[in-house]
mmCIF file as gemmi writes it, N, C-alpha and C atoms, coordinates in Angstrom:
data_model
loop_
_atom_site.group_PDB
_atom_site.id
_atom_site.type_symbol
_atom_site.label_atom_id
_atom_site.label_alt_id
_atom_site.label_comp_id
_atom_site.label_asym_id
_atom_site.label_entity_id
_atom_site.label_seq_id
_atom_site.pdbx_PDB_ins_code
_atom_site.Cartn_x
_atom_site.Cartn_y
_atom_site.Cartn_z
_atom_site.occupancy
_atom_site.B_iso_or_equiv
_atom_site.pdbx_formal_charge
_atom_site.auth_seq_id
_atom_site.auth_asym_id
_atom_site.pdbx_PDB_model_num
ATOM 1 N N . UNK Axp A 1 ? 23.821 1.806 -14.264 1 0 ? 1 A 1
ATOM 2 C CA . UNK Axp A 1 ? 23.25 2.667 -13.24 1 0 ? 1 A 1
ATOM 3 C C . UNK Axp A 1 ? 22.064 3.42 -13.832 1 0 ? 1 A 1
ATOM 4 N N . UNK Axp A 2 ? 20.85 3.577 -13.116 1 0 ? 2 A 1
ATOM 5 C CA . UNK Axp A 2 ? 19.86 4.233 -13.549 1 0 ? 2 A 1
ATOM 6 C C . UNK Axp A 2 ? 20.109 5.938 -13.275 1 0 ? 2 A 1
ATOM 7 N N . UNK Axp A 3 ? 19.645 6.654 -14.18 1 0 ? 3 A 1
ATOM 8 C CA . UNK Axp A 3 ? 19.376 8.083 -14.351 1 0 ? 3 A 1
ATOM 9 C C . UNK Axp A 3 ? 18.294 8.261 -13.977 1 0 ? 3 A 1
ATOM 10 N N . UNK Axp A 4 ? 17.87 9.27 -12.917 1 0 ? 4 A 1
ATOM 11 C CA . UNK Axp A 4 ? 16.66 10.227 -12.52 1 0 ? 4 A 1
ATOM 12 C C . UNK Axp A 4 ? 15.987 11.151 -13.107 1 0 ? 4 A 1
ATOM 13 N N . UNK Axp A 5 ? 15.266 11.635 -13.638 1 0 ? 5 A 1
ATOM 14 C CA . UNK Axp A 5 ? 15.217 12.679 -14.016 1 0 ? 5 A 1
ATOM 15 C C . UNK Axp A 5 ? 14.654 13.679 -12.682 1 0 ? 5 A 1
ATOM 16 N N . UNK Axp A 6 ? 14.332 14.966 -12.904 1 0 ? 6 A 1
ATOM 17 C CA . UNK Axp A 6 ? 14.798 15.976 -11.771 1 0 ? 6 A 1
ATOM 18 C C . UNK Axp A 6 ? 12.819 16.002 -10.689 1 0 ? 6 A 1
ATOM 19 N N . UNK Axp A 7 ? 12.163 14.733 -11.633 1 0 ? 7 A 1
ATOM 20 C CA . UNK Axp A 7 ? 11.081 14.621 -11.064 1 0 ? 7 A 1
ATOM 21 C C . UNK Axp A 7 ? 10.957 14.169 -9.139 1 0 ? 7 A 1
ATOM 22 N N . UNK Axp A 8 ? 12.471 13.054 -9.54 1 0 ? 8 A 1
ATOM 23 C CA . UNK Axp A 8 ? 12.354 12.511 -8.02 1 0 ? 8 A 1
ATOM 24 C C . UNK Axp A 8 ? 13.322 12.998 -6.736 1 0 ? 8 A 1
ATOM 25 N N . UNK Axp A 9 ? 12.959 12.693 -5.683 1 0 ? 9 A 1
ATOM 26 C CA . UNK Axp A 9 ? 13.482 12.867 -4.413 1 0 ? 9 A 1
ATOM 27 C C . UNK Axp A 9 ? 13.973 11.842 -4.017 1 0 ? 9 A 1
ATOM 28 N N . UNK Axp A 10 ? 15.064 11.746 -3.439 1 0 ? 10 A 1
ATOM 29 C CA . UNK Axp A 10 ? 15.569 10.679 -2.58 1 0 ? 10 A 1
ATOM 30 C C . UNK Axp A 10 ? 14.761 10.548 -1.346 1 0 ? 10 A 1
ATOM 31 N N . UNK Axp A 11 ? 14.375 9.332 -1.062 1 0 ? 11 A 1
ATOM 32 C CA . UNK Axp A 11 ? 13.662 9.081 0.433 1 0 ? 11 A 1
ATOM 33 C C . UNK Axp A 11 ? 14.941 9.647 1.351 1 0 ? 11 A 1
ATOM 34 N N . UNK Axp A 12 ? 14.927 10.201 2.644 1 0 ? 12 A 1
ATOM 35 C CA . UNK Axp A 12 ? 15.849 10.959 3.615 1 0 ? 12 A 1
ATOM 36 C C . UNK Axp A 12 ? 15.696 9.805 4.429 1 0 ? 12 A 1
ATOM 37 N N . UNK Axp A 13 ? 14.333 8.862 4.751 1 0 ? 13 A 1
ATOM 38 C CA . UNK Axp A 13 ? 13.995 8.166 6.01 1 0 ? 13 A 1
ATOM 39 C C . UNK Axp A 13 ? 14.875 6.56 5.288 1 0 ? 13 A 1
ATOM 40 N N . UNK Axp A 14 ? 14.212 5.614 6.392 1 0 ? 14 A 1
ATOM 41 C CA . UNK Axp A 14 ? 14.611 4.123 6.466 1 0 ? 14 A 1
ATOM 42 C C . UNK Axp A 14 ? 13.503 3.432 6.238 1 0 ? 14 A 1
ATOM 43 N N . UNK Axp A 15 ? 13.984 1.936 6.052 1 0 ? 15 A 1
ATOM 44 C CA . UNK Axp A 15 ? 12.867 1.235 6.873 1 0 ? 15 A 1
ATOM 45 C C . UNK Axp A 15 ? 12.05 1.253 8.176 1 0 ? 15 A 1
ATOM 46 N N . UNK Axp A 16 ? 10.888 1.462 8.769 1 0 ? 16 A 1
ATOM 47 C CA . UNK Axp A 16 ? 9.965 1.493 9.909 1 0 ? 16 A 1
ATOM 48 C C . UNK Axp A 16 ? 10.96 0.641 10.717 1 0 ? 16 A 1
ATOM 49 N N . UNK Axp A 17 ? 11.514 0.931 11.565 1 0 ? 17 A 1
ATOM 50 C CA . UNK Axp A 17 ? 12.296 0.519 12.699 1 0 ? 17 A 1
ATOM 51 C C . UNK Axp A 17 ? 10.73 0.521 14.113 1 0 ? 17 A 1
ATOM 52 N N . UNK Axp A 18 ? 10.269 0.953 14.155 1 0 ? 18 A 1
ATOM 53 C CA . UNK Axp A 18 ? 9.153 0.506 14.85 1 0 ? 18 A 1
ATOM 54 C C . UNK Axp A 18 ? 7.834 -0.446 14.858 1 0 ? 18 A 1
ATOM 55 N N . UNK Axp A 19 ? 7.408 -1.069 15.429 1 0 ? 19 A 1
ATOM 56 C CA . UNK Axp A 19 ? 6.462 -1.688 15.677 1 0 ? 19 A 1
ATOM 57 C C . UNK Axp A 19 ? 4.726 -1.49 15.904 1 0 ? 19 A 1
ATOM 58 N N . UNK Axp A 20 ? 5.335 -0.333 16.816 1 0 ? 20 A 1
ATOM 59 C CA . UNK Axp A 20 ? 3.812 0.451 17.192 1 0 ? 20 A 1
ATOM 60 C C . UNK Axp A 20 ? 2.614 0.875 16.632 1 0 ? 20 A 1
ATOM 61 N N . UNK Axp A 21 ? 1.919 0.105 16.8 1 0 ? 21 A 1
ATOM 62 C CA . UNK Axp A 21 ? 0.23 -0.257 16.418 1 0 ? 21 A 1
ATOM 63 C C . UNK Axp A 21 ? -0.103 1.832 16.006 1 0 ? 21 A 1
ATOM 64 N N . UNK Axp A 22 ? 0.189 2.237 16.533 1 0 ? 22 A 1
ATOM 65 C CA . UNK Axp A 22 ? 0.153 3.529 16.635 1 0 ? 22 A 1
ATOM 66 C C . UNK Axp A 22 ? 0.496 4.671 15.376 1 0 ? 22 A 1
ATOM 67 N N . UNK Axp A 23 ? 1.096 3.771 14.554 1 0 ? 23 A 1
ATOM 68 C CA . UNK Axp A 23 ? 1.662 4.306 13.201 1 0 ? 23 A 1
ATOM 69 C C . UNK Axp A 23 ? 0.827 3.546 11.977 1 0 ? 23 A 1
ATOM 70 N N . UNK Axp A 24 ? 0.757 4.489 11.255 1 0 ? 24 A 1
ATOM 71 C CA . UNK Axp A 24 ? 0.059 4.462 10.199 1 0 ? 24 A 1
ATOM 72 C C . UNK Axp A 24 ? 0.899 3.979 8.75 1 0 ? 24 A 1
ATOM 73 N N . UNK Axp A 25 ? 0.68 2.817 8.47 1 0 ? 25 A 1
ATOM 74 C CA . UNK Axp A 25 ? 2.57 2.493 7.406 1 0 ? 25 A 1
ATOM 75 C C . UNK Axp A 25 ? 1.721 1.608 6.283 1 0 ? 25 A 1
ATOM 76 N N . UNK Axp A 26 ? 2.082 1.529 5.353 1 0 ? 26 A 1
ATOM 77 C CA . UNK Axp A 26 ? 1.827 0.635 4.214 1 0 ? 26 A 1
ATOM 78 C C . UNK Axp A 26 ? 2.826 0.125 4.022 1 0 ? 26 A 1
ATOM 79 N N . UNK Axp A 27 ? 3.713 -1.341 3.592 1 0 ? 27 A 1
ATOM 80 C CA . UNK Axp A 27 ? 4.146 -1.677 2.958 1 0 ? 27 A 1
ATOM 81 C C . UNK Axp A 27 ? 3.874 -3.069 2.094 1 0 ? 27 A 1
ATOM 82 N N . UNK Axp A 28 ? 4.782 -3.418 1.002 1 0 ? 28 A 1
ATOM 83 C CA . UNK Axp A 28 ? 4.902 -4.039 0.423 1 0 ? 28 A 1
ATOM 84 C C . UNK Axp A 28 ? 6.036 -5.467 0.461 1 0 ? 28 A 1
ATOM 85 N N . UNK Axp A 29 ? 5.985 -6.865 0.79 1 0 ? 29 A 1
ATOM 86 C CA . UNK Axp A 29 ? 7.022 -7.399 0.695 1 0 ? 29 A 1
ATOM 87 C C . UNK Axp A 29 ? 7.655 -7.538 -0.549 1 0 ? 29 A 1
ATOM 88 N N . UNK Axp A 30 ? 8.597 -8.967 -0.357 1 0 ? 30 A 1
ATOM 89 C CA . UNK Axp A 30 ? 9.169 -9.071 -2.075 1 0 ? 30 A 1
ATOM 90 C C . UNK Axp A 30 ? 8.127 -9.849 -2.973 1 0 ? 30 A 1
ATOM 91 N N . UNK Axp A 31 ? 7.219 -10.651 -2.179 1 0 ? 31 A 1
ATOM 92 C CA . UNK Axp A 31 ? 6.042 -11.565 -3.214 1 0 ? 31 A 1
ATOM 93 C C . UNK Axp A 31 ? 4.893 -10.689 -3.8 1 0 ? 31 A 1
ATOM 94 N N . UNK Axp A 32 ? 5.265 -9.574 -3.341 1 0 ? 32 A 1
ATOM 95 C CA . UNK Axp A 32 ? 3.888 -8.452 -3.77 1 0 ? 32 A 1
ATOM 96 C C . UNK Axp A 32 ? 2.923 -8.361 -3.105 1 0 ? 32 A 1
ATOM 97 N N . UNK Axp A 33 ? 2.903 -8.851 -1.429 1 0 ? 33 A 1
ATOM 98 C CA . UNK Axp A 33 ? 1.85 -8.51 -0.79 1 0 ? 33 A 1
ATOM 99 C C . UNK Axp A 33 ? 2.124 -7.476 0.079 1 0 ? 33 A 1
ATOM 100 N N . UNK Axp A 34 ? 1.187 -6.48 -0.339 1 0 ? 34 A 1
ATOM 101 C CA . UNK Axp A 34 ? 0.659 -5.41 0.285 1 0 ? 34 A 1
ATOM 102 C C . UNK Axp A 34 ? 0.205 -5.578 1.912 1 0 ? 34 A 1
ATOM 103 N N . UNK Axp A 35 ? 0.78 -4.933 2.967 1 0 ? 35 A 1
ATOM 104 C CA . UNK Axp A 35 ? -0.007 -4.573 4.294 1 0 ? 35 A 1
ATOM 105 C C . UNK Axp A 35 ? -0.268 -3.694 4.513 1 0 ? 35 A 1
ATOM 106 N N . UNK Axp A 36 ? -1.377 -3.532 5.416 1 0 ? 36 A 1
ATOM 107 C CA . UNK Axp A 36 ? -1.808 -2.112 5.951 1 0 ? 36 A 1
ATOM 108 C C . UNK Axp A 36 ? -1.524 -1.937 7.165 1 0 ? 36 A 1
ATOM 109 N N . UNK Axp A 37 ? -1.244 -1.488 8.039 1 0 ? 37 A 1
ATOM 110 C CA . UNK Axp A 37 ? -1.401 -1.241 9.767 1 0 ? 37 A 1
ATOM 111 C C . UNK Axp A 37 ? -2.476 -1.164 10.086 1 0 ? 37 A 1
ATOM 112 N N . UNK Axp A 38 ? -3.095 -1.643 10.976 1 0 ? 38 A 1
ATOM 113 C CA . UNK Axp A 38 ? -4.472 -0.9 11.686 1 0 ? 38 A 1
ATOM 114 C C . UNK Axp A 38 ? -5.033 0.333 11.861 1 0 ? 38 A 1
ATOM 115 N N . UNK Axp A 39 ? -4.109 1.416 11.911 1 0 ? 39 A 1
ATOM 116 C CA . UNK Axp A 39 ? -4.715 2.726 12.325 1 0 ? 39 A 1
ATOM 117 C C . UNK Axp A 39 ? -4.839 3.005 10.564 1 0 ? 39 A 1
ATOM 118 N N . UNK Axp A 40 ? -3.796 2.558 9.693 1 0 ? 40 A 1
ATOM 119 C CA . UNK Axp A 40 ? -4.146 2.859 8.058 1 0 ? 40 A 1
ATOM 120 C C . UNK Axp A 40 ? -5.374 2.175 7.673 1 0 ? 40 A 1
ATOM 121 N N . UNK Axp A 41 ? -5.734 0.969 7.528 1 0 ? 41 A 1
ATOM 122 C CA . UNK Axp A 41 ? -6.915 0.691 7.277 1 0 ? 41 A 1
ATOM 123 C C . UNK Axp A 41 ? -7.747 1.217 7.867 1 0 ? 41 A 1
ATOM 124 N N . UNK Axp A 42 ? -7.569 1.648 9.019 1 0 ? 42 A 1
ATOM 125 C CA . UNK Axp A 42 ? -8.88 2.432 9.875 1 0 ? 42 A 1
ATOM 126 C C . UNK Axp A 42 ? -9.224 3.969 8.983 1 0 ? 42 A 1
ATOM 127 N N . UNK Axp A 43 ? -7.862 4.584 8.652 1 0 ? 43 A 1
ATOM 128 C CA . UNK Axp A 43 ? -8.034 5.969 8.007 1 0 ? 43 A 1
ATOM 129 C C . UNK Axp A 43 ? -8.161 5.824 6.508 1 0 ? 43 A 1
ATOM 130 N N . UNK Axp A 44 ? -8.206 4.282 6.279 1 0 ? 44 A 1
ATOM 131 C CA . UNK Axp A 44 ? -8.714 3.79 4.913 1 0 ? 44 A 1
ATOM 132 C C . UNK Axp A 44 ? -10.306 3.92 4.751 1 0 ? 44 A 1
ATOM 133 N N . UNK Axp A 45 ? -10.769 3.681 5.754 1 0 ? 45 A 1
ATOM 134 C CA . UNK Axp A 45 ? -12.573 3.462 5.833 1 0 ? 45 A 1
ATOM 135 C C . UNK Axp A 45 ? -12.772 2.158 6.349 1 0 ? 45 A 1
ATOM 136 N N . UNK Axp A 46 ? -11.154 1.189 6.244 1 0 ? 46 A 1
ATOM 137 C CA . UNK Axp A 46 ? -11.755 -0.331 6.642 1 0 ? 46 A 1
ATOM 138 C C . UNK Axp A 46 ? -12.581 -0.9 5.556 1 0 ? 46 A 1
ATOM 139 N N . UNK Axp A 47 ? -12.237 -0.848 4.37 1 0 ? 47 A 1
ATOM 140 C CA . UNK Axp A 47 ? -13.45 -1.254 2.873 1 0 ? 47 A 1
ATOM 141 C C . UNK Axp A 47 ? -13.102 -3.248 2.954 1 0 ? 47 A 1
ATOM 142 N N . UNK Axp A 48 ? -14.103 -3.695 2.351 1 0 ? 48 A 1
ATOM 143 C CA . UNK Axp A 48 ? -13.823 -4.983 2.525 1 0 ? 48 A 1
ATOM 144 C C . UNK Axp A 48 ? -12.838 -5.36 0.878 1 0 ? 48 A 1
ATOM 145 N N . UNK Axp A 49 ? -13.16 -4.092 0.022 1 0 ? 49 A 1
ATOM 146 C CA . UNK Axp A 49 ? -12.401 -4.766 -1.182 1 0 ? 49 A 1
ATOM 147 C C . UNK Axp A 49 ? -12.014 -3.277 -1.858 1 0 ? 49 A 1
ATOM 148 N N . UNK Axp A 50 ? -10.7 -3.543 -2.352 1 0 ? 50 A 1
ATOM 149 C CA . UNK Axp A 50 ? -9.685 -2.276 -2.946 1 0 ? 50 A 1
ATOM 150 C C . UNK Axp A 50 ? -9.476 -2.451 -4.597 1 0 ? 50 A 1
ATOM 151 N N . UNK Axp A 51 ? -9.288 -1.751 -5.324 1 0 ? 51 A 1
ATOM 152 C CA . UNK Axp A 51 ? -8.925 -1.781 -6.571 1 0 ? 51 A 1
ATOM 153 C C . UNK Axp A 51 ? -7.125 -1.675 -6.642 1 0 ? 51 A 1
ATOM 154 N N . UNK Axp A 52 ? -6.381 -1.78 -7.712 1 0 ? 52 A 1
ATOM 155 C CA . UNK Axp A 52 ? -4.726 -1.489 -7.307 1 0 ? 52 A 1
ATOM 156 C C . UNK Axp A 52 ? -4.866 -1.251 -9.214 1 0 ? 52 A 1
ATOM 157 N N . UNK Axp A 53 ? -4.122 -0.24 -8.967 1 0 ? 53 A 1
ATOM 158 C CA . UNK Axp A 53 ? -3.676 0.624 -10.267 1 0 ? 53 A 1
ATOM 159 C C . UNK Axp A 53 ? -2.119 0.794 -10.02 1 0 ? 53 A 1
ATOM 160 N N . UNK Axp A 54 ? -1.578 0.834 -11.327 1 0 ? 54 A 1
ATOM 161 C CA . UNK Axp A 54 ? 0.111 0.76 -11.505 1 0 ? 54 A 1
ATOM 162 C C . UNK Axp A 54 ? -0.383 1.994 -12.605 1 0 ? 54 A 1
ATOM 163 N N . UNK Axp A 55 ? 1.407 2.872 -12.487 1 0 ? 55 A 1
ATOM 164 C CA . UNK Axp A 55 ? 1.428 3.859 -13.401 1 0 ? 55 A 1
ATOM 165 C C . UNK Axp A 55 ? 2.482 3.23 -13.857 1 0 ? 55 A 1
ATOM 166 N N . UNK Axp A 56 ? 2.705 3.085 -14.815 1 0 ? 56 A 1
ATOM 167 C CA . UNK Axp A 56 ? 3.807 2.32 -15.565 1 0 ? 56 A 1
ATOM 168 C C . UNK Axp A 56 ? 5.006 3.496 -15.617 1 0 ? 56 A 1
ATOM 169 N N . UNK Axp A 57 ? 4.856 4.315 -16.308 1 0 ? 57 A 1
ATOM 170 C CA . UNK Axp A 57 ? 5.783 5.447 -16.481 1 0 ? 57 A 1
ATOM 171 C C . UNK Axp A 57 ? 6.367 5.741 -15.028 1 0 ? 57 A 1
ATOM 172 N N . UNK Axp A 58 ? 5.504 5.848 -14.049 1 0 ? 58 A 1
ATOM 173 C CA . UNK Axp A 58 ? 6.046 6.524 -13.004 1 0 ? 58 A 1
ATOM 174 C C . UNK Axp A 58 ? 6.393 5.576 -11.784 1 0 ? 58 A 1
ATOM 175 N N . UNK Axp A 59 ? 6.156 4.332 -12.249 1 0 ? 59 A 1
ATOM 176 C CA . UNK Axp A 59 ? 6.199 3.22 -11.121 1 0 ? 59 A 1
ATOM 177 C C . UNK Axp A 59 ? 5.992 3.455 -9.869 1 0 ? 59 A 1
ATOM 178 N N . UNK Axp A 60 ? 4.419 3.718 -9.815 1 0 ? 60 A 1
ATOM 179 C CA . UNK Axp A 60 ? 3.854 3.907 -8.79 1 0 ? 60 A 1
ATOM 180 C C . UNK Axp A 60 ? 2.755 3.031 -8.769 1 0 ? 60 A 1
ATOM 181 N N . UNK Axp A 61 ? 1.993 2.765 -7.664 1 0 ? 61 A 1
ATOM 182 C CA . UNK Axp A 61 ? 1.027 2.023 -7.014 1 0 ? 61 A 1
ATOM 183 C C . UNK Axp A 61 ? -0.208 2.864 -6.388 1 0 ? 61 A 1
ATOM 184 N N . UNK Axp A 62 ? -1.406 2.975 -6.575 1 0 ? 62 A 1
ATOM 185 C CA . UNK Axp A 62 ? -2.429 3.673 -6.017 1 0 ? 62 A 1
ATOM 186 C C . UNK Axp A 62 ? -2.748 2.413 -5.479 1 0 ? 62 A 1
ATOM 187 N N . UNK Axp A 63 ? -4.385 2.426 -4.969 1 0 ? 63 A 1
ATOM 188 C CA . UNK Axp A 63 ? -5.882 1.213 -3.867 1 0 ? 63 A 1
ATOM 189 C C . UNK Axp A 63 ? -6.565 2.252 -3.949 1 0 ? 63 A 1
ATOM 190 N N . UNK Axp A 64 ? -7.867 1.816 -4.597 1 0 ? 64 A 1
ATOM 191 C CA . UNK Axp A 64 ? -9.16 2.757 -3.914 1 0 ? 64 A 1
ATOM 192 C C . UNK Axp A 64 ? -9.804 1.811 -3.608 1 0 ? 64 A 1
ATOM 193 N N . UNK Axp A 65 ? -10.53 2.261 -2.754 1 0 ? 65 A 1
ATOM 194 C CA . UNK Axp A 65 ? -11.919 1.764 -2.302 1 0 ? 65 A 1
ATOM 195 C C . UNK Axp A 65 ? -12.977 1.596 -3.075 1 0 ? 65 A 1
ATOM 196 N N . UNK Axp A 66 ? -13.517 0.439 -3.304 1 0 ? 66 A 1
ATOM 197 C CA . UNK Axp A 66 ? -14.408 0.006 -4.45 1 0 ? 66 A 1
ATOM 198 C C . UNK Axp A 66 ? -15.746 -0.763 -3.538 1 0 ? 66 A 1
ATOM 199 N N . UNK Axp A 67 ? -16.574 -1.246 -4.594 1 0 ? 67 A 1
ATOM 200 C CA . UNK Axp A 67 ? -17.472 -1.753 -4.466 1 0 ? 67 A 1
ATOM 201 C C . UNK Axp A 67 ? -17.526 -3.78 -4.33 1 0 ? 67 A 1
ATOM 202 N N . UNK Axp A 68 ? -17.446 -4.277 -3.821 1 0 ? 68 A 1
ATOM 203 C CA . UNK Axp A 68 ? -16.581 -5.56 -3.146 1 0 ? 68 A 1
ATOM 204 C C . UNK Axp A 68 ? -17.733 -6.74 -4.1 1 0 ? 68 A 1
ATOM 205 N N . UNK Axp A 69 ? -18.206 -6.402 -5.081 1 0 ? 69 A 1
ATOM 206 C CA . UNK Axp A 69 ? -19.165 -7.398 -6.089 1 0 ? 69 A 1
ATOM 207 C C . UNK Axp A 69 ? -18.49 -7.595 -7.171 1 0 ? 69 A 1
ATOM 208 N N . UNK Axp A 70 ? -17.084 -7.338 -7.849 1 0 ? 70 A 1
ATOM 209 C CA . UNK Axp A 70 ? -16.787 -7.268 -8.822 1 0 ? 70 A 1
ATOM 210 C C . UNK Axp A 70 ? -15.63 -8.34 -8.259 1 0 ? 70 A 1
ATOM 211 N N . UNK Axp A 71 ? -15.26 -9.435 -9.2 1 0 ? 71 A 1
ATOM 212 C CA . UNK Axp A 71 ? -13.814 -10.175 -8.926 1 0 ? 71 A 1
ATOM 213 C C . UNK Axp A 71 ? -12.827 -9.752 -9.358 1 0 ? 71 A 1
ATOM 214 N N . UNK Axp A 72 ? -12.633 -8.667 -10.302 1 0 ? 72 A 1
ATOM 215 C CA . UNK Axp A 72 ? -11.224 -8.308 -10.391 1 0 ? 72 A 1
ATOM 216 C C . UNK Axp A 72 ? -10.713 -7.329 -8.832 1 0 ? 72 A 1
ATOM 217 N N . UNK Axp A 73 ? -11.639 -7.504 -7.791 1 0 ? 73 A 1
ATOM 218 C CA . UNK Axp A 73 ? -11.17 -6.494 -6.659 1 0 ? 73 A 1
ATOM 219 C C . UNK Axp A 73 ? -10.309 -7.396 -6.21 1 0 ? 73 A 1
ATOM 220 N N . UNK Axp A 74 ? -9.867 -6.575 -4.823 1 0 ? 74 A 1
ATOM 221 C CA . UNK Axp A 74 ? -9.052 -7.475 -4.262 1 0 ? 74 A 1
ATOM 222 C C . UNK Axp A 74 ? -9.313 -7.198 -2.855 1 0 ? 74 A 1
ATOM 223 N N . UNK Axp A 75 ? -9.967 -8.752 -2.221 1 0 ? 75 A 1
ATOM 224 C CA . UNK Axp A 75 ? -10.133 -8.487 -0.556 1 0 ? 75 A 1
ATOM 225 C C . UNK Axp A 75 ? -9.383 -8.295 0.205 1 0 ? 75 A 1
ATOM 226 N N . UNK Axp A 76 ? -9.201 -7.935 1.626 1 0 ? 76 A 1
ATOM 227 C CA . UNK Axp A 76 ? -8.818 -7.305 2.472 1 0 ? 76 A 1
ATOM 228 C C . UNK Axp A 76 ? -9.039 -8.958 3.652 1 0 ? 76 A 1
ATOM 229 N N . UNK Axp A 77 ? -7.324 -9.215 3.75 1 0 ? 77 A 1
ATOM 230 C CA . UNK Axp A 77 ? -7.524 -10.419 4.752 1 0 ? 77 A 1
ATOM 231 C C . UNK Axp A 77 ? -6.775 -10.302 6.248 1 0 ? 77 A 1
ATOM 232 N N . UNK Axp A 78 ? -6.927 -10.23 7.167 1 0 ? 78 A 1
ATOM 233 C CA . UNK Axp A 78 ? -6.718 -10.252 8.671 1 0 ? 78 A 1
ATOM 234 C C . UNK Axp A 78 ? -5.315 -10.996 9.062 1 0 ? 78 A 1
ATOM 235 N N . UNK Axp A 79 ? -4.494 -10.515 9.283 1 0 ? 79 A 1
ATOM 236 C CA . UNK Axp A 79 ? -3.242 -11.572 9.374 1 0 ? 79 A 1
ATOM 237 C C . UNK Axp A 79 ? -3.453 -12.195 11.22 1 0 ? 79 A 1
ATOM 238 N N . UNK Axp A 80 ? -3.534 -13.517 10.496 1 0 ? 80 A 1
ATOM 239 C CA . UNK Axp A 80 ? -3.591 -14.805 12.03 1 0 ? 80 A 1
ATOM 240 C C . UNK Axp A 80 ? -4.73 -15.201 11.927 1 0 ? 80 A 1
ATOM 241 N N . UNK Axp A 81 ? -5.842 -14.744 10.819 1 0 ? 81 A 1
ATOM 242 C CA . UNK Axp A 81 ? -7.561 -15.484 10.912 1 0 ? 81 A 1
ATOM 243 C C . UNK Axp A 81 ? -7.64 -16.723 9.597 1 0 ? 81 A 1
C-alpha cells in the first residue's frame, strides 16, 4: 500500500458522468492520450502546438502553449478529421 505524505488531498469528486459540450474537462486515457473539451481548448487559446512537462517527484503533468516550429511539440488533432 502506498503512503501519502500530508501534501495530498483525496479527490471528493468522480469520473465526469456528463457529456456536455458545456464543461470544461481534461482527461487522459490508459494509452496516454490526452483530451481537451472544446470550451478547454477554447480557454486554452486554441494553440496549434503544446509542450508537456512531467514532475517526477510529484507526478504531475503541466501543456503550455508554445511556438508550433519546433518537433519536440506536440500538435493538437480534431477527433473525427
Amino acid at each position: 500500500m502506498m503512503t501519502l505524505d500530508t501534501k495530498w488531498e483525496k479527490f471528493a469528486g468522480g469520473p465526469a458522468v456528463t457529456k456536455s459540450k458545456s464543461v470544461a474537462r481534461v482527461t487522459i486515457n490508459r494509452k496516454g492520450l490526452i483530451y481537451l473539451s472544446d470550451k478547454m481548448y477554447t480557454a486554452f487559446g486554441r494553440p496549434k502546438t503544446v509542450a508537456l512537462f512531467y514532475n517526477r517527484e510529484d507526478g504531475r503533468i503541466a501543456v503550455q502553449r508554445v511556438h508550433d516550429r519546433l518537433e519536440l511539440h506536440f500538435k493538437f488533432i480534431k477527433l473525427g478529421s
